[in-house]
N, C-alpha and C positions, 0 to 999 in steps of 0.2 A: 475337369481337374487337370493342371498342366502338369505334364510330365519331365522333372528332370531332366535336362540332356549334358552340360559342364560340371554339371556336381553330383551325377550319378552316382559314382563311386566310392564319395569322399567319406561316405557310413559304414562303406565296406571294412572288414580287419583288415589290414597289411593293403591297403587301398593304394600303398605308391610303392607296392612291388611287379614285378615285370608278370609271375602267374596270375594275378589278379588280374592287370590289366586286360592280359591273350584269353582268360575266362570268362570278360564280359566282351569282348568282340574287337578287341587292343588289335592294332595293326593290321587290321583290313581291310584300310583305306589306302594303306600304302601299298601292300602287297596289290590292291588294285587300279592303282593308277598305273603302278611299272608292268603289269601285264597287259592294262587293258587302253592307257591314254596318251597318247603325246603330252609335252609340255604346256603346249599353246592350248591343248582342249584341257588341261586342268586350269589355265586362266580364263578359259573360255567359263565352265561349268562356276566357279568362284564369281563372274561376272553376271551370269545368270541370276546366283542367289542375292545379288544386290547384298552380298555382306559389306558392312562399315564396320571401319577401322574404330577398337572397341575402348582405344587408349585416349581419347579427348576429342580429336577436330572430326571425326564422321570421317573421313573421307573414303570412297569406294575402293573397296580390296585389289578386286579384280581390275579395275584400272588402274590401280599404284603398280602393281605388276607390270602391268601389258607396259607401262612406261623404260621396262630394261629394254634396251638396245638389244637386239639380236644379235648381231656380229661382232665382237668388239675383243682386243687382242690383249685384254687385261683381264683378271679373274672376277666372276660377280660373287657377293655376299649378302647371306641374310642376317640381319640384328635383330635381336628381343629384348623390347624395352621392357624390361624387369624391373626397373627401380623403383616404380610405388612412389614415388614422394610425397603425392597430391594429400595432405590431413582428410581423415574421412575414411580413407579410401584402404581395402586390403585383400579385396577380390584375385588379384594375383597371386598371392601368397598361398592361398587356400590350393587353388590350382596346384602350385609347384611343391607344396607339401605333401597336399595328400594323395593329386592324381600326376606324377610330373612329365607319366607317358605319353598321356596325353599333351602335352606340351612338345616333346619329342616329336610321336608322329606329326603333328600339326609343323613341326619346325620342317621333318624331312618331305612332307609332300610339297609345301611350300619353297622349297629349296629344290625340289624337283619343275617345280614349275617354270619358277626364273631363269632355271641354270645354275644356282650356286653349287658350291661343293663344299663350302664351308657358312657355318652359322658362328656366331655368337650370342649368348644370353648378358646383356648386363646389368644384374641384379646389387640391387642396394644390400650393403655389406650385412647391415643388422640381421639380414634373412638369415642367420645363422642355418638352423635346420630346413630350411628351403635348398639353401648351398649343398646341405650334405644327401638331402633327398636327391635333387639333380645331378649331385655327381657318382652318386650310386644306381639311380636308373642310367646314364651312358655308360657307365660300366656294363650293365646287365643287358643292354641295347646293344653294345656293340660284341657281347658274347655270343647272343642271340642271331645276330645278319641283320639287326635294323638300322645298326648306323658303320662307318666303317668301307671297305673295299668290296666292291661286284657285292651291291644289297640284294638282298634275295636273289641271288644268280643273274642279275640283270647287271647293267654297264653303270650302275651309278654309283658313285665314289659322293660320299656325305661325312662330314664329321660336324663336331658341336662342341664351342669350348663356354668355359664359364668363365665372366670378368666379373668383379667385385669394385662396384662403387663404392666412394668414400663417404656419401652421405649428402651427396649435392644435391636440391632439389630441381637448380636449374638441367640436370641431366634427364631429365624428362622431355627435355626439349630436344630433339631427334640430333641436331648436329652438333647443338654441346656434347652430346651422346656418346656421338662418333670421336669427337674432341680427345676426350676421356680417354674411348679406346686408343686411339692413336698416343696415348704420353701427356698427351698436350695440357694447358690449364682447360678446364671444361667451360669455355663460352662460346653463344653462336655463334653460326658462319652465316655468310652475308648468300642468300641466293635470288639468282640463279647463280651457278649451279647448283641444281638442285640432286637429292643424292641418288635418284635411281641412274642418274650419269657419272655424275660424280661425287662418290661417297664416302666409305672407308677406302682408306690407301689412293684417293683419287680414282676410285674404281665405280662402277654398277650396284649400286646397293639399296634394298628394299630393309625396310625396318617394320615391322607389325608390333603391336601391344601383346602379353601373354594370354588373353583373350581370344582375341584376334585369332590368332593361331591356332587356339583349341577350338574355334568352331571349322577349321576346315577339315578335317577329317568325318565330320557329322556328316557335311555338305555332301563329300565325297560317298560316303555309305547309303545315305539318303536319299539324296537327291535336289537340285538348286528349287525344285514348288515345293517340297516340302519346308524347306528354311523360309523360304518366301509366303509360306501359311501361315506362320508366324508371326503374330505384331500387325503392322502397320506397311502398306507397300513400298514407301521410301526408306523405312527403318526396319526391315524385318529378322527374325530370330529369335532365339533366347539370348537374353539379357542377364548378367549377374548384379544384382545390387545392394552396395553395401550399407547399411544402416544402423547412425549410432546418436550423439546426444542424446536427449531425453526422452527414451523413450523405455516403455516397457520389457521390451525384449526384441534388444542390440543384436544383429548378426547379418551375414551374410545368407539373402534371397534368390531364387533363378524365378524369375519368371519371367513371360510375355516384353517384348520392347513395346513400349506405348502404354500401358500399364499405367492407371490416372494414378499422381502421388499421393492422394487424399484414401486413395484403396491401399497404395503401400507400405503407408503411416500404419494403416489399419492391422496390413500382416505384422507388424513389426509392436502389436497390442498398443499402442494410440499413447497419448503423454501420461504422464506419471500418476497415482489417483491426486484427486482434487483439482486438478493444474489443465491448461488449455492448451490448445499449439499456439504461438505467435507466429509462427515463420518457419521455415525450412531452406535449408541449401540443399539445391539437387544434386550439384556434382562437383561434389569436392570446393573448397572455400574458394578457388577460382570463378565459381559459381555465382553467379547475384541469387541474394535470397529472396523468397517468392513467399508474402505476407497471407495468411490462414486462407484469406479468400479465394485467393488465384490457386489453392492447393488442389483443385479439379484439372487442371493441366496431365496430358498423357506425357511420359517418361520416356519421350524419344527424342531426336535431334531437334527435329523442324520443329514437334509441337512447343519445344521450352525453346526453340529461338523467339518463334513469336510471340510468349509470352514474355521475351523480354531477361531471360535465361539463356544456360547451357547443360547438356545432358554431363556434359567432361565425362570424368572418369565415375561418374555413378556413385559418388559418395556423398549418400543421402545423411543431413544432420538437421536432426529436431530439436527446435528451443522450443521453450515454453516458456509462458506468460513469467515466471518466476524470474528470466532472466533480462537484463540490461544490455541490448544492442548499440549503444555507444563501446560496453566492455568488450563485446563480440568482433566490432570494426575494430578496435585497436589493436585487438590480439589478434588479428587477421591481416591486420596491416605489418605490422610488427614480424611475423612471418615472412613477408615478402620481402620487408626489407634489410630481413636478415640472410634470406637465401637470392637475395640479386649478384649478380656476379659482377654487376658496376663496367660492364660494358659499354653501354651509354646512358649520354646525362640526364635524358628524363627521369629513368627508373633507379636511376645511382642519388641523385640529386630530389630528386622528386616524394621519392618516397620518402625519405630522410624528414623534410621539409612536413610532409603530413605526420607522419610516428609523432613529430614532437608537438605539433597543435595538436593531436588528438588525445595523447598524454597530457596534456594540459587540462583538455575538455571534461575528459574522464577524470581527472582527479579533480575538480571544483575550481581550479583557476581562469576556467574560459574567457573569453574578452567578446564585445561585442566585432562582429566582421571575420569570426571564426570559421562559423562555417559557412561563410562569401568565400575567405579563403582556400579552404576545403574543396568547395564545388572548382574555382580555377583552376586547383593544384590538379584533380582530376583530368578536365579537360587538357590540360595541358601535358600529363601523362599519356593520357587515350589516344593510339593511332600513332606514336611518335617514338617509338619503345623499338629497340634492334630485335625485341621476342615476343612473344606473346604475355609473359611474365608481368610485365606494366599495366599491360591490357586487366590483365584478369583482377590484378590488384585494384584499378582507378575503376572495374563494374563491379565489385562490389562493395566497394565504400560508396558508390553512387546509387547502387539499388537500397540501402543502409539509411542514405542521407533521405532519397523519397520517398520511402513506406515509412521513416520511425523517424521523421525532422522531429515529431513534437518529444523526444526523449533527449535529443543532442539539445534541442532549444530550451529544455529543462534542467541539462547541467550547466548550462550558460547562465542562465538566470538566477536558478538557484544556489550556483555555485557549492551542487553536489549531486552524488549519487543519489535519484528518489527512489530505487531498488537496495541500495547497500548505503 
């Protein structure tokens, strides 16, 4: 039976007050690095546990660290990407509502590591009560000695502020991020530089997902083989995963990374009565979706690269046989091309160009050489995009097009919905 480790608390009463926290073993990660570690051996120990960065691309924790400059005559900062935008996806939120100490300590060991002395959270605005949990735990943090001047009588100076996105989903993207913070309009920056040189303020800056962050204080308590007991040896830990569509009972999961999706469907009671899975998105609609068969695939990075997927942001969504995957693509495209920020031509121009064939498709006007057109307009997006944003768009109208052709080649012909 796996044992909670991120959403231990979230059952508890008063689960994101600061006594609750210090009652289950809050703040012992911290109080034990500043007695017991250098900076460099909490990057060390982070590097050990082989944690990945929990926010979409995988990338190794402990090596996105070790990448700050040591020396360097400008201030460094840590960022949390809080915004959530990803459809699917709310595994953050849960975090910062119920446990948001946990997000704390995980910000200040982490900020201990790099050097920072200052953090930011930039949380998408709608978190209404996520906003007022977080800024009620640094109140109670910094009464306490955890955040603030000489923390727990040692030399480290940390504070933690809250930024309030406006509801952009390209702020997911680490330097529109920064963009945002800075004033600026929120679109990419062109790298290199990349931001652990050059980041916010043109400074040293390390960005983790709210994930991310709450598993290093485990690590720290634990131990980097315990975390690495966990899952899978390239992807190992616990894993939060969110799951919704059609499914029997919608919520958010902890379990195991690697975790076969065709068992997670299962935790989450299997599709609707009567009704089948067609398909599933593993992570978030940037995700290509992965047709009933391929649903034996493990729920970790490498395993859905090679099936032809992405783990992203873990926001598992179930269709079933009831629904229309032409409907699914369009309103999935439709998304992207309403949250592009028109930076460049492919995704500005591109997506535009498919919303209105696929609008077409979907409602019974298709033409033949539609979707010839389609598949171009993809390639021609893919690999050519200033962000990832195009990318994720042009794989999954392309995983869309090769598992369910015979649905699009059904509203062509028949010039309509054979579902609705």
């Amino acid at each position: 039976m796996f044992e909670p480790v991120l959403l231990k608390n979230v059952a508890v009463p008063d689960s994101h007050l600061l006594s609750t926290y210090e009652a289950g073993g809050g703040y012992q990660a911290l109080a034990k690095v500043l007695r017991e570690y250098t900076p460099d051996e909490v990057v060390n120990l982070v590097k050990q546990s082989n944690l990945r960065g929990r926010g979409g691309a995988g990338f190794p924790t402990g090596m996105k660290w070790s990448f700050v400059p040591k020396q360097v005559d400008k201030p460094k900062y840590l960022c949390c990407n809080a915004d959530e935008g990803e459809p699917g996806t709310f595994k953050d939120r849960i975090i910062m509502e119920r446990d948001p100490h946990q997000l704390l300590e995980g910000l200040a060991v982490s900020a201990y590591a790099i050097g920072a002395k200052t953090a930011y959270v930039y949380i998408r605005g709608e978190y209404v009560t996520a906003i007022r949990r977080l800024e009620q735990a640094i109140a109670e943090a910094h009464e306490k000695g955890y955040l603030g001047s000489r923390i727990l009588g040692s030399d480290f100076n940390f504070t933690v502020h809250i930024h309030c996105g406006a509801g952009a989903y390209i702020c997911g993207e680490e330097t529109a991020m920064l963009e945002s913070l800075e004033g600026k309009r929120a679109q990419p920056r062109l790298k290199p530089p990349f931001p652990a040189v050059a980041g916010l303020y043109a400074s040293p800056t390390v960005i983790n997902n709210v994930e991310t962050l709450a598993c290093v204080p485990h690590i720290v308590v634990r131990g980097p083989d315990w975390f690495r007991g966990i899952g899978p040896d390239k992807s190992p830990g616990p894993k939060l995963y969110c799951v919704s569509g059609q499914v029997r009972k919608p919520g958010l999961y902890e379990l195991p990374m690697g975790i076969a999706l065709r068992e997670l469907v299962d935790h989450a009671g299997g599709p609707p009565p009567g009704r089948k899975i067609k398909a599933v998105i593993p992570g978030g609609v940037s995700a290509p979706v992965i047709p009933e068969h391929g649903l034996d695939v493990g729920m970790d990075f490498d395993s859905l690269a090679a099936a032809g997927s992405m783990l992203g942001s873990a926001g598992v969504i179930v269709i079933d046989d009831s629904t229309c995957m032409v409907k699914v693509a369009t309103r999935i495209i439709e998304f992207f091309h309403h949250e592009s920020c028109g930076k460049c031509t492919p995704c500005r121009e591109g997506l535009n160009w498919v919303v209105k064939v696929l609008r077409r498709v979907e409602g019974g006007d298709g033409a033949p050489g539609d979707l010839e057109q389609l598949d171009m307009l993809c390639k021609g997006i893919f690999g050519n995009t200033f962000c990832a944003l195009g990318d994720g768009a042009a794989m999954g109208l392309r995983a869309a097009l090769k598992h369910f052709r015979e649905e699009f080649v059904a509203h062509v012909e028949e010039r309509r919905c054979p579902f609705h």
